[in-house]
N, CA, C and O atoms as CSV, one atom per row, in Angstrom:
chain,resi,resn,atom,element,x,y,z
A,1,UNK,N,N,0.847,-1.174,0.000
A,1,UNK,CA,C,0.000,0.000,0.000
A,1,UNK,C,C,0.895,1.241,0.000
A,1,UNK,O,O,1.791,1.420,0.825
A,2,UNK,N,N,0.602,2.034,-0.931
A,2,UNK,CA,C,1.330,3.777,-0.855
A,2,UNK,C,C,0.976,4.265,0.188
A,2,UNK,O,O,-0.164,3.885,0.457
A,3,UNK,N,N,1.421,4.980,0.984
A,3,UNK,CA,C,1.199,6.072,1.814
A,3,UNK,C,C,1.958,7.334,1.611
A,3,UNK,O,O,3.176,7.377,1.781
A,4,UNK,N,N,1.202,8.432,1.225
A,4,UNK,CA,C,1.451,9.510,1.090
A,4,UNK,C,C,1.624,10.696,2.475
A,4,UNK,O,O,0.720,11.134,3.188
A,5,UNK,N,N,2.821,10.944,2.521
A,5,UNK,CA,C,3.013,12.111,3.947
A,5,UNK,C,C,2.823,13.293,3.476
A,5,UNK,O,O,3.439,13.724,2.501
A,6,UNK,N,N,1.773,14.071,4.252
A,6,UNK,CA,C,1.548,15.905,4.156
A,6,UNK,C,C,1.692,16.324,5.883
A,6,UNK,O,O,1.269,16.023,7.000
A,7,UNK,N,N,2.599,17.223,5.172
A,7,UNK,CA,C,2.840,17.523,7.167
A,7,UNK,C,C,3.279,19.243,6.348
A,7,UNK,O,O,3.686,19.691,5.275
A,8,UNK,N,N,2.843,19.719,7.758
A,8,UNK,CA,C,3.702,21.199,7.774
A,8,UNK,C,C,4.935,21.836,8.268
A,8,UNK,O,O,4.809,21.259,9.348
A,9,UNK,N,N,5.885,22.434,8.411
A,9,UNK,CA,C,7.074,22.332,9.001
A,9,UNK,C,C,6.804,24.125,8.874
A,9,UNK,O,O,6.016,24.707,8.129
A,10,UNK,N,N,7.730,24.689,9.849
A,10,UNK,CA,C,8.376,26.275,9.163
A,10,UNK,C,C,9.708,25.539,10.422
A,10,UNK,O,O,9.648,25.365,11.640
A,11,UNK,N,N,10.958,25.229,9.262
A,11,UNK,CA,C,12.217,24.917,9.880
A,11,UNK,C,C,13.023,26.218,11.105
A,11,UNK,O,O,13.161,27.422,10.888
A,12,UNK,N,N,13.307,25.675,11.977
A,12,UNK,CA,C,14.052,26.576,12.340
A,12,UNK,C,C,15.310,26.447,12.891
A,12,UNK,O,O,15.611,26.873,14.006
A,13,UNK,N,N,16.212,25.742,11.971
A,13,UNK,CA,C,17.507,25.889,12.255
A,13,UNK,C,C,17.602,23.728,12.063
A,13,UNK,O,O,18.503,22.967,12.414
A,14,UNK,N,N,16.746,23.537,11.629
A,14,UNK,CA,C,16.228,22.019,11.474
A,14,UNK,C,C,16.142,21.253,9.579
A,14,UNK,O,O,15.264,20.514,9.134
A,15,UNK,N,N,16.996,21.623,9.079
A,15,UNK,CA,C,17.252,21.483,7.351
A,15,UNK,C,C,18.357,20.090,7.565
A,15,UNK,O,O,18.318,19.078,6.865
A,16,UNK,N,N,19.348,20.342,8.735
A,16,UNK,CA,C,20.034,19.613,8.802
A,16,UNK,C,C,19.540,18.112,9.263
A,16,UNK,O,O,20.254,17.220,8.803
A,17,UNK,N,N,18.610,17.738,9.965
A,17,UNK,CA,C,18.231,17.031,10.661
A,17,UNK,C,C,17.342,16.536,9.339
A,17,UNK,O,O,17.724,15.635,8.593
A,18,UNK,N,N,16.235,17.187,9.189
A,18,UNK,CA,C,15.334,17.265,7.621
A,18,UNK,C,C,16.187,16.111,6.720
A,18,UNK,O,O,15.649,15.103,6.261
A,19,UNK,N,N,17.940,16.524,6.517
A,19,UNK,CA,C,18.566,16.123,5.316
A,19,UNK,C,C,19.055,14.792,5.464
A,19,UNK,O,O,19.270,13.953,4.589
A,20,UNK,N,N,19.227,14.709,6.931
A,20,UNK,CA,C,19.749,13.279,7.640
A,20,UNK,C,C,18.446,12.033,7.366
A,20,UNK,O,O,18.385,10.984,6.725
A,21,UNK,N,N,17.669,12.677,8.082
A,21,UNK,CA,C,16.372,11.504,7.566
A,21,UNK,C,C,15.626,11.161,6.520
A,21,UNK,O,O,15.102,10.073,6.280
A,22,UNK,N,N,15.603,12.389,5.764
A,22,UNK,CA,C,14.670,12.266,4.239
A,22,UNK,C,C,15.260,10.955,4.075
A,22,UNK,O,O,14.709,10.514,5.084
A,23,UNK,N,N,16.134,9.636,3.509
A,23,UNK,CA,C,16.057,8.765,3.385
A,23,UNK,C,C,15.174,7.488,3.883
A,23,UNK,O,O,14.846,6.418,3.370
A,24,UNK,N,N,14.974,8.070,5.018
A,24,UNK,CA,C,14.090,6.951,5.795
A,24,UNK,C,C,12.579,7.640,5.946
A,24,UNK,O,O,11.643,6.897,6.243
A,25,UNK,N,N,12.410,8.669,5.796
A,25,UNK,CA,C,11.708,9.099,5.282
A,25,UNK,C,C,10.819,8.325,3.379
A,25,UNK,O,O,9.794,7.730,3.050
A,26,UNK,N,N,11.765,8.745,2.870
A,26,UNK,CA,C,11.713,8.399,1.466
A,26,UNK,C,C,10.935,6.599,1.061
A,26,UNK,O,O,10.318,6.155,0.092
A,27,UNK,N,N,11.474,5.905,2.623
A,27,UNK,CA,C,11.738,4.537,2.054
A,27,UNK,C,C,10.374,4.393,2.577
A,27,UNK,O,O,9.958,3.430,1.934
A,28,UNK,N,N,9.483,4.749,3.312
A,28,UNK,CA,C,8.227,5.179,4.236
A,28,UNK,C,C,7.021,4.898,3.132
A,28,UNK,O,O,6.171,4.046,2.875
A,29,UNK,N,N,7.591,6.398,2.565
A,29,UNK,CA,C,6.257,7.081,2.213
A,29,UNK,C,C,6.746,6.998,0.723
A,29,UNK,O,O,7.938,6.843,0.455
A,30,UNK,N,N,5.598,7.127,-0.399
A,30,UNK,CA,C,5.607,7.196,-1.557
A,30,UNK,C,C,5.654,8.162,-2.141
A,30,UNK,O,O,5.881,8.212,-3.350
A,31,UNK,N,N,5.434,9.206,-1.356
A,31,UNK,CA,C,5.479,10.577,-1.754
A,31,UNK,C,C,5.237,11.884,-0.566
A,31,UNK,O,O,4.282,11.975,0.204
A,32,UNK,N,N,6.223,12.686,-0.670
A,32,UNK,CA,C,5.881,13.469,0.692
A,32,UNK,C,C,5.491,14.872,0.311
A,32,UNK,O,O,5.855,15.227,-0.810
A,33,UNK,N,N,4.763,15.803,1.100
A,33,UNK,CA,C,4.179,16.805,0.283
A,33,UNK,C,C,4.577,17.547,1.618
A,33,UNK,O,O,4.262,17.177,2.749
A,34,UNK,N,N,5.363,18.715,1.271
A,34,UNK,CA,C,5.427,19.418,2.782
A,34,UNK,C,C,5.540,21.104,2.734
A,34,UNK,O,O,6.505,21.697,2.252
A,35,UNK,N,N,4.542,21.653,3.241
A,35,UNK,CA,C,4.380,23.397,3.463
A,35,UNK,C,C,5.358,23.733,3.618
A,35,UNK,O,O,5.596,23.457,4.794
A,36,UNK,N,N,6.012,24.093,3.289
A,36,UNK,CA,C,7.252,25.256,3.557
A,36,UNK,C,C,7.042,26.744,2.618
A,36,UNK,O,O,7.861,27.658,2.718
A,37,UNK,N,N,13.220,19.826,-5.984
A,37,UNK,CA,C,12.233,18.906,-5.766
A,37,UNK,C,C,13.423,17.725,-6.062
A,37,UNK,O,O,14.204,17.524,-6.992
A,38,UNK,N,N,13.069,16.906,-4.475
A,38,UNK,CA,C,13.503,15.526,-5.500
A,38,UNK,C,C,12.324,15.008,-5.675
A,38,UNK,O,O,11.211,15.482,-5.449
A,39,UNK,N,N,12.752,13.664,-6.234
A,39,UNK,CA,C,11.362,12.798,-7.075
A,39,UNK,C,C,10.332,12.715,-6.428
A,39,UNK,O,O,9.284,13.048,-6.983
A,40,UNK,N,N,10.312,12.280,-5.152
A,40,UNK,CA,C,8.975,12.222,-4.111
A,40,UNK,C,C,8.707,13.013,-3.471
A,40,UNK,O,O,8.051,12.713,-2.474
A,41,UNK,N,N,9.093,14.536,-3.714
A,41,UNK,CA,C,8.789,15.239,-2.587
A,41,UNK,C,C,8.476,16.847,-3.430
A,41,UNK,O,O,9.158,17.385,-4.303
A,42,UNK,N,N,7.100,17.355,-2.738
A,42,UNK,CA,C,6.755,18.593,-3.419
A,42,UNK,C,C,6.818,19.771,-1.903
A,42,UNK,O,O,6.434,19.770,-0.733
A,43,UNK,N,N,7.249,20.298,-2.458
A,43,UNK,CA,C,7.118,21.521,-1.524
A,43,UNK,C,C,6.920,22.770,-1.721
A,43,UNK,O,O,7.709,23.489,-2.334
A,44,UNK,N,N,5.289,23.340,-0.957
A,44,UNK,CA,C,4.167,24.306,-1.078
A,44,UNK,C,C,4.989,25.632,-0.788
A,44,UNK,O,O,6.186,25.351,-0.725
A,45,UNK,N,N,4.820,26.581,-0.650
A,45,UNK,CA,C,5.175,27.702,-0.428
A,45,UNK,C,C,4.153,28.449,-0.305
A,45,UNK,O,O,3.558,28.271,-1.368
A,46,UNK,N,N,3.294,29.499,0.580
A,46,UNK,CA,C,2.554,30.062,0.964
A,46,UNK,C,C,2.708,31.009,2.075
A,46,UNK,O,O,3.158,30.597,3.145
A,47,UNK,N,N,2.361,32.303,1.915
A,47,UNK,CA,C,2.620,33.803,2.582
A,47,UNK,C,C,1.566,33.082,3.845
A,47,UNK,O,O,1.943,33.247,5.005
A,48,UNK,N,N,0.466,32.416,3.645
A,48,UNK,CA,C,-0.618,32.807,4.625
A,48,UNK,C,C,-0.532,31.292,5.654
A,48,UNK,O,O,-1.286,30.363,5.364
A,49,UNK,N,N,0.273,31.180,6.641
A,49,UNK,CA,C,0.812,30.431,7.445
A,49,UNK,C,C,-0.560,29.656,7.696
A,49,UNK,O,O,-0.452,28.493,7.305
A,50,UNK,N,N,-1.589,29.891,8.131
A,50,UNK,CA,C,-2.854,29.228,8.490
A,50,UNK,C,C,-3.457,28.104,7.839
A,50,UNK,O,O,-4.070,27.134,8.286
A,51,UNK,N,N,-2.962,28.658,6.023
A,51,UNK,CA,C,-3.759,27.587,5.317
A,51,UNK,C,C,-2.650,26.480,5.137
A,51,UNK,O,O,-3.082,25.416,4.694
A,52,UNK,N,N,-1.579,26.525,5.347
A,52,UNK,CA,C,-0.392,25.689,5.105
A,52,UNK,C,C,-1.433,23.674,5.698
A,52,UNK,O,O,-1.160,22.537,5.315
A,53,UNK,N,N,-1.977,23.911,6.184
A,53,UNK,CA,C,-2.395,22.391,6.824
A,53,UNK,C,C,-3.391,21.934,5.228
A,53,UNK,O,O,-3.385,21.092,4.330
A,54,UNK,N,N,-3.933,22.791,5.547
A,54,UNK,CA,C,-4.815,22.510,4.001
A,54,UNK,C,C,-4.552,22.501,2.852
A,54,UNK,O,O,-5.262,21.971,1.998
A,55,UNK,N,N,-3.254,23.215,2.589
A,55,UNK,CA,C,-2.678,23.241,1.448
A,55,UNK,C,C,-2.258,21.819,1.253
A,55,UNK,O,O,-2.848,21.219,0.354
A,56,UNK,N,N,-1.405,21.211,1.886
A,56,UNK,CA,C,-0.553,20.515,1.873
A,56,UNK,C,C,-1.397,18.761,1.750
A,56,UNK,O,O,-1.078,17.726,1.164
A,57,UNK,N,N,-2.615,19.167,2.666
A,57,UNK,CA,C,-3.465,17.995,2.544
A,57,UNK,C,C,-3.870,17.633,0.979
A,57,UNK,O,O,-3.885,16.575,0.350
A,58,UNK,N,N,-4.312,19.527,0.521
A,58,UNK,CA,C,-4.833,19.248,-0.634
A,58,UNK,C,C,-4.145,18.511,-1.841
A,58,UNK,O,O,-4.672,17.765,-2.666
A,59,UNK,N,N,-2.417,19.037,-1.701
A,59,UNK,CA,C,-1.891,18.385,-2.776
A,59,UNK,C,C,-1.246,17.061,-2.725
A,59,UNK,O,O,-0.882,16.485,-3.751
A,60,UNK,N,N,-1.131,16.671,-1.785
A,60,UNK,CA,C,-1.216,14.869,-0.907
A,60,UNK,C,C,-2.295,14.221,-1.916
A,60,UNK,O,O,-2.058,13.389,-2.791
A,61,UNK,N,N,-3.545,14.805,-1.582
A,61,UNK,CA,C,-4.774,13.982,-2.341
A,61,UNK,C,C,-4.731,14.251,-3.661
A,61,UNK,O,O,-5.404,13.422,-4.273
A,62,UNK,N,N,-4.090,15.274,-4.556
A,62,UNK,CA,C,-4.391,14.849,-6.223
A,62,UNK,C,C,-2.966,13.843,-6.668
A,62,UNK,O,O,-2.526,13.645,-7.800
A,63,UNK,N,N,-2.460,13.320,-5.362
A,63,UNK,CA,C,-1.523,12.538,-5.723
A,63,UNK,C,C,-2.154,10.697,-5.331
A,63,UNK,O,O,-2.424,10.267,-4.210
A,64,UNK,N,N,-2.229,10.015,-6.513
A,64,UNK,CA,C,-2.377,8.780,-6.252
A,64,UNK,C,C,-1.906,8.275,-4.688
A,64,UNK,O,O,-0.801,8.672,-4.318
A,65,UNK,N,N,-2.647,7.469,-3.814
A,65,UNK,CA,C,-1.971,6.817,-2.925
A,65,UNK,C,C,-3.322,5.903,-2.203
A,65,UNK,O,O,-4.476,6.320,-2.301
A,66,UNK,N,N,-3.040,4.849,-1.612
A,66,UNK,CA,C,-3.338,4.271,-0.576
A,66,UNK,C,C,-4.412,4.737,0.816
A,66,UNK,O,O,-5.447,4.347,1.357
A,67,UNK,N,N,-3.455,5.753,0.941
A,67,UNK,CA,C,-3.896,6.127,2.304
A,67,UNK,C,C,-2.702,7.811,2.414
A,67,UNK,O,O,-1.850,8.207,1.618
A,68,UNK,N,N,-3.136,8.353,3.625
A,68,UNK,CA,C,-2.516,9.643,3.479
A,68,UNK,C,C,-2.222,9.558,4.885
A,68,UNK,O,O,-3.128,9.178,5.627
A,69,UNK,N,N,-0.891,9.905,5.456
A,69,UNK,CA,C,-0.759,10.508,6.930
A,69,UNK,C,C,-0.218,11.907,7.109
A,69,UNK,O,O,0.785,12.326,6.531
A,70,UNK,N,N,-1.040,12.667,8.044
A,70,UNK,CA,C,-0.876,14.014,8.423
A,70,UNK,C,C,-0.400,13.871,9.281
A,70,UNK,O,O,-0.771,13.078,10.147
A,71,UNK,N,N,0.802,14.744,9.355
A,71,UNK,CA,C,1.527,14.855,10.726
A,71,UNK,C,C,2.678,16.406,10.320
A,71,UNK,O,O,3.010,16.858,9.224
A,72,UNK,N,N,3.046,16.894,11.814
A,72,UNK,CA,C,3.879,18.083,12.224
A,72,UNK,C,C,4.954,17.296,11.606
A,72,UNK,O,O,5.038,16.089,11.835
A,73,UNK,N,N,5.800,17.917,10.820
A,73,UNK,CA,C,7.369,17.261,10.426
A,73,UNK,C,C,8.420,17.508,11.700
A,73,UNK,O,O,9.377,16.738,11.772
A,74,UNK,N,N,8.261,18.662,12.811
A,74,UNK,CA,C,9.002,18.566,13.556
A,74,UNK,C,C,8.692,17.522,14.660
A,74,UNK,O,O,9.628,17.020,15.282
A,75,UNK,N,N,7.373,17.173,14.928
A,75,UNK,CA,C,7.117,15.541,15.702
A,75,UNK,C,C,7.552,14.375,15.053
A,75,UNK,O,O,8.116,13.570,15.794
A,76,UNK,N,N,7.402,13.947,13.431
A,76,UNK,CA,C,7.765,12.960,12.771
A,76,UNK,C,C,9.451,13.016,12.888
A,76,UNK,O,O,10.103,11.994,13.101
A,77,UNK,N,N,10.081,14.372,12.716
A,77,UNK,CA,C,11.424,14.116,12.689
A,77,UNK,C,C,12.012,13.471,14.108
A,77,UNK,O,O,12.861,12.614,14.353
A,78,UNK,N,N,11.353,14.105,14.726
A,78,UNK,CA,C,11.828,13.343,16.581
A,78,UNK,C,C,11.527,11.550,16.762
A,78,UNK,O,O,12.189,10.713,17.377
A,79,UNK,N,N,10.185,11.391,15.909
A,79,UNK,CA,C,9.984,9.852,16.203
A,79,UNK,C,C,10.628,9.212,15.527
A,79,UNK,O,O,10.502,8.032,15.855
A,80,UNK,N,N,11.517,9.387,14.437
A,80,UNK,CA,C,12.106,8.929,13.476
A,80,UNK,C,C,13.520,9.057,14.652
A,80,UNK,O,O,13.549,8.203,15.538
A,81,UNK,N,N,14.345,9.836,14.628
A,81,UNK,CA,C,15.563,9.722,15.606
A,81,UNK,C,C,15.450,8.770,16.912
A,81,UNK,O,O,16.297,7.955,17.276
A,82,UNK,N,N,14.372,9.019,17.452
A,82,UNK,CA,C,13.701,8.244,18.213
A,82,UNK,C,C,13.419,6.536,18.570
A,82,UNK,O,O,13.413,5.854,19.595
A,83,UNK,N,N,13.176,6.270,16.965
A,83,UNK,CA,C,12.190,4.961,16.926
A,83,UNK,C,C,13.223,3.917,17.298
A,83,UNK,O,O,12.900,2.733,17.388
């Protein structure tokens, strides 16, 4: 089954950590969509911080998948170091 990740992030001082995991990341998910290209990964850009959850959902779903998980990228990055 695909699973597609949409999460929101605004990094703060956290690109490095971001760059360490995107692999395990990558091997996860089929495609990651994240508010803020490599092959699996799109990233939104938007002035209006609020809609960033919805944005990100929205373009998750015109992407083929399985199933979709929403999550904060700065919680996913911790459970990932973590797990």
């Amino acid at each position: 089954m695909c699973i597609n990740l949409a999460s929101t992030w605004y990094p703060r001082g956290e690109l490095p950590r971001f760059i360490q995991l995107l692999p395990v990341l990558q091997e996860k998910y089929g495609h990651i969509v994240t508010f803020l290209s490599n092959q699996n990964m799109t990233f939104c850009i938007n002035d209006e911080r609020r809609k960033g959850r919805y944005l990100a959902l929205e373009k998750a779903i015109e992407i083929p998948s399985g199933s979709i998980h929403y999550v904060d990228m700065d919680s996913l990055l911790y459970w990932v170091e973590t797990k």
